[in-house]
N, C-alpha and C positions, 0 to 999 in steps of 0.2 A: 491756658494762658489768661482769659478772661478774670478766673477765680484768683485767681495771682494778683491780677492787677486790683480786683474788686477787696482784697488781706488789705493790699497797699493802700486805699484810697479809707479806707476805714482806718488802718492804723495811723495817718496823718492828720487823718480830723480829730481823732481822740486825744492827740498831742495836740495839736493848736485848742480844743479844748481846755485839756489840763491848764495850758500857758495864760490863758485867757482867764482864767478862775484865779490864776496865781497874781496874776498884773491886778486885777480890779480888787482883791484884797490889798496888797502893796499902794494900792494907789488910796484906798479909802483911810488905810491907817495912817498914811502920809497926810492927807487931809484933816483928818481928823486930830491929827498931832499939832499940825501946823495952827489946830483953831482952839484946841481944847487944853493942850500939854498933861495929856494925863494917857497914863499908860489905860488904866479902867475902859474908857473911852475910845480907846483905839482899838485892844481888842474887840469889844460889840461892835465897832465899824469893819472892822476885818470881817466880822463875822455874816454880817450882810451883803459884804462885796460891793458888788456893783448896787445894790438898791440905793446904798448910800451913796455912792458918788453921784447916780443920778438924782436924788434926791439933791444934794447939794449943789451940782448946777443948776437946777429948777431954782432953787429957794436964794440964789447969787442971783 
């Protein structure tokens, strides 16, 4: 029962993982569109994810 539950608790975090990775690119290209308007620039923001958004709350 334990190993069952122990499948489930790992398979859930790897999903909010995933989701997590997917939001903070979505959120940097968005940022980065909204300052830059170039597509160029948006992909290399995506590509950082999260470094860039937190980068751009620092430096706001």
């Amino acid at each position: 029962m334990s190993v069952i539950q122990g499948v489930t608790v790992v398979s859930t975090r790897a999903e909010a993982a995933r989701a997590g990775i997917s939001f903070g690119s979505a959120l940097a290209i968005a940022i980065s569109w909204s300052l830059h308007h170039s597509i160029l620039w948006a992909i290399v923001h995506g590509f950082f994810s999260w470094f860039y958004v937190i980068y751009y709350a620092v430096t706001r």
